[in-house]
C-alpha positions in Angstrom: 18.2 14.2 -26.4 18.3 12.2 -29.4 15.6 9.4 -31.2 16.9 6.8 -33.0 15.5 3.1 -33.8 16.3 0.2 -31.6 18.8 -2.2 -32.2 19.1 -5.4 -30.8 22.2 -4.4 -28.3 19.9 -1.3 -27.0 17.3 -4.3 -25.4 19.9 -4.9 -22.5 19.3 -1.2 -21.6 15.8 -0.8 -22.0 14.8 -3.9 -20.2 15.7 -3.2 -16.5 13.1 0.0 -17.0 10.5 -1.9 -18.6 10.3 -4.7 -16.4 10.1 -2.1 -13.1 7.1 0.1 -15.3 5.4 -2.8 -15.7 5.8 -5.1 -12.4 4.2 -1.9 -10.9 1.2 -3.0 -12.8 -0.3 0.5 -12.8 -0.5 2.2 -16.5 0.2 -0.9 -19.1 -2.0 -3.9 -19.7 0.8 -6.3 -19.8 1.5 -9.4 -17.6 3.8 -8.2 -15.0 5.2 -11.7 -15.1 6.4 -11.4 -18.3 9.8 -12.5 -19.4 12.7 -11.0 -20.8 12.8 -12.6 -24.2 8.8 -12.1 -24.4 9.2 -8.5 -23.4 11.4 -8.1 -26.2 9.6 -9.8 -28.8 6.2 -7.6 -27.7 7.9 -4.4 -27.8 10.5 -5.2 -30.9 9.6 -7.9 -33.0 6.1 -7.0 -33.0 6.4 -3.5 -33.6 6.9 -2.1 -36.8 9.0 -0.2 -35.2 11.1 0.3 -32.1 13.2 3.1 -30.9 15.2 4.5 -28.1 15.4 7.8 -26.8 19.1 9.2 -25.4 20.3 11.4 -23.1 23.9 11.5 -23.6 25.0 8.2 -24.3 21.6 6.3 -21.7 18.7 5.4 -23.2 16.4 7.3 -21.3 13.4 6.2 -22.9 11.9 3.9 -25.8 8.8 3.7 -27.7 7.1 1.1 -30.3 4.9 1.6 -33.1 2.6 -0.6 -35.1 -0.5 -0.8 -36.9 -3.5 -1.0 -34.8 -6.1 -3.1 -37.1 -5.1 -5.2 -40.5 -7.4 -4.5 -43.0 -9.7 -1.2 -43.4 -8.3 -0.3 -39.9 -4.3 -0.5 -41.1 -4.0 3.6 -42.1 -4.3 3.8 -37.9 -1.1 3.2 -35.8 -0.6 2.3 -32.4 2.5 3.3 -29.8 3.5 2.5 -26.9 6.1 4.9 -24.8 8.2 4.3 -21.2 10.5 6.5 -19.9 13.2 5.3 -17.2 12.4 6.5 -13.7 15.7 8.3 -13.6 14.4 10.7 -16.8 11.1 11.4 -15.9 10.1 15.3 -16.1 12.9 16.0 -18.9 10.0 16.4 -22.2 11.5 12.7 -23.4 7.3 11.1 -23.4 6.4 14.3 -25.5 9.5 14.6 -27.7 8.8 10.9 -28.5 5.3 11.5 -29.3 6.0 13.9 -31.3 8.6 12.2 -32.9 6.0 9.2 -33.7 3.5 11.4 -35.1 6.1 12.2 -37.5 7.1 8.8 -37.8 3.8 7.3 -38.4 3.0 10.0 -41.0 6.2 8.9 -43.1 5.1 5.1 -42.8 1.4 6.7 -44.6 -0.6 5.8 -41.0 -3.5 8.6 -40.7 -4.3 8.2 -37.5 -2.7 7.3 -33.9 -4.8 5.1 -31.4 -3.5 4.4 -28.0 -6.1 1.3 -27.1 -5.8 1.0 -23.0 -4.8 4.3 -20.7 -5.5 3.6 -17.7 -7.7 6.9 -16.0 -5.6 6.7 -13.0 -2.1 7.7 -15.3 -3.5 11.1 -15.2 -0.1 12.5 -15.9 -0.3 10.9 -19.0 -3.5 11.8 -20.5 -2.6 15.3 -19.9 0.1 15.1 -22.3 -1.6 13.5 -24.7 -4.8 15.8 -25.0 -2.0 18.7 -25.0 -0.7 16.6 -27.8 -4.2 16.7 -29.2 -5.2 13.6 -28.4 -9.0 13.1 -27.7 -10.5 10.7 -25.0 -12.9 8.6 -27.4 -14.6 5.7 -25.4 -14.1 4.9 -21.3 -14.0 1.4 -20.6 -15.3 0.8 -17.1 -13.7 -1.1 -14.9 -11.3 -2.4 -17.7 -8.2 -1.7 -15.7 -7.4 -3.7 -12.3 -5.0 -1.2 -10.8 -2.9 -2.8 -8.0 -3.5 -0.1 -5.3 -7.5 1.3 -6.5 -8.9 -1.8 -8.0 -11.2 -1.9 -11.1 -10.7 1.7 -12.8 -11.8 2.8 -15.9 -9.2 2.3 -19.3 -9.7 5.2 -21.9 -9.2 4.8 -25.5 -7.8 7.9 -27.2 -6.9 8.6 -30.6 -5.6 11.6 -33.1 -6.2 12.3 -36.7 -2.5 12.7 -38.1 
């Protein structure tokens, strides 16, 4: 597997897996509705930065990073991570953790926040707490999950 940062042409690849992850409405907070070009512009041009994640020559995977606050808050980052169905089990979500940790680090972040996991994407939160990530606030009933209704959304954060 190989990281690298997103270009433009990688979008076409990484779209068809973001829009199914997120029409299943069941880990991200983002309008299942949402179109192509404002897909893009959330996870690309909003982002610090982008990147894709490769096995062979598919990208398998991609994940964002950005500051999570302006201000006093700005030394804290923020990711975001999806993994195509078709690559799931493989180590890409840790491997581009762990690659953001590093990442964020270089760009002089401190910390890493991740603002809205939802409690039901239990697969998830394992990996992050193995990741040493810490569950700092539950939200209740934050989350409307498609199939369980109002769940909880956990905020969960690591000192770099």
């Amino acid at each position: 597997m190989t990281i690298r940062e997103a270009t433009e042409q990688d979008w076409q690849a990484v779209w068809p897996f973001f829009q199914d992850i997120v029409k299943r409405a069941d880990t991200y907070g983002i309008d299942p509705e949402i179109s192509k070009g404002a897909a893009r512009k959330l996870w690309c041009e909003l982002s610090e930065k982008s990147f894709v994640a490769l096995t062979g020559n598919q990208i398998a995977g991609t994940y964002y990073l950005k500051t999570n606050h302006a201000g006093p808050g700005n030394h804290v980052c923020n990711c975001g991570y999806m993994v195509d169905a078709d690559y799931r089990g493989q180590g890409l979500a840790s491997s581009m953790c762990e690659h953001s940790q590093k990442i964020a680090k270089s760009l002089g972040y401190r910390a890493m926040q991740f603002n809205f996991v939802a409690s039901s994407n239990t697969g998830a939160i394992r990996l992050w707490e193995k990741l040493g990530f810490s569950i700092q606030a539950r939200l209740p009933d934050a989350f409307q999950h498609p199939r369980l209704g109002l769940i909880d959304a956990l905020v969960m954060y690591k000192w770099l």
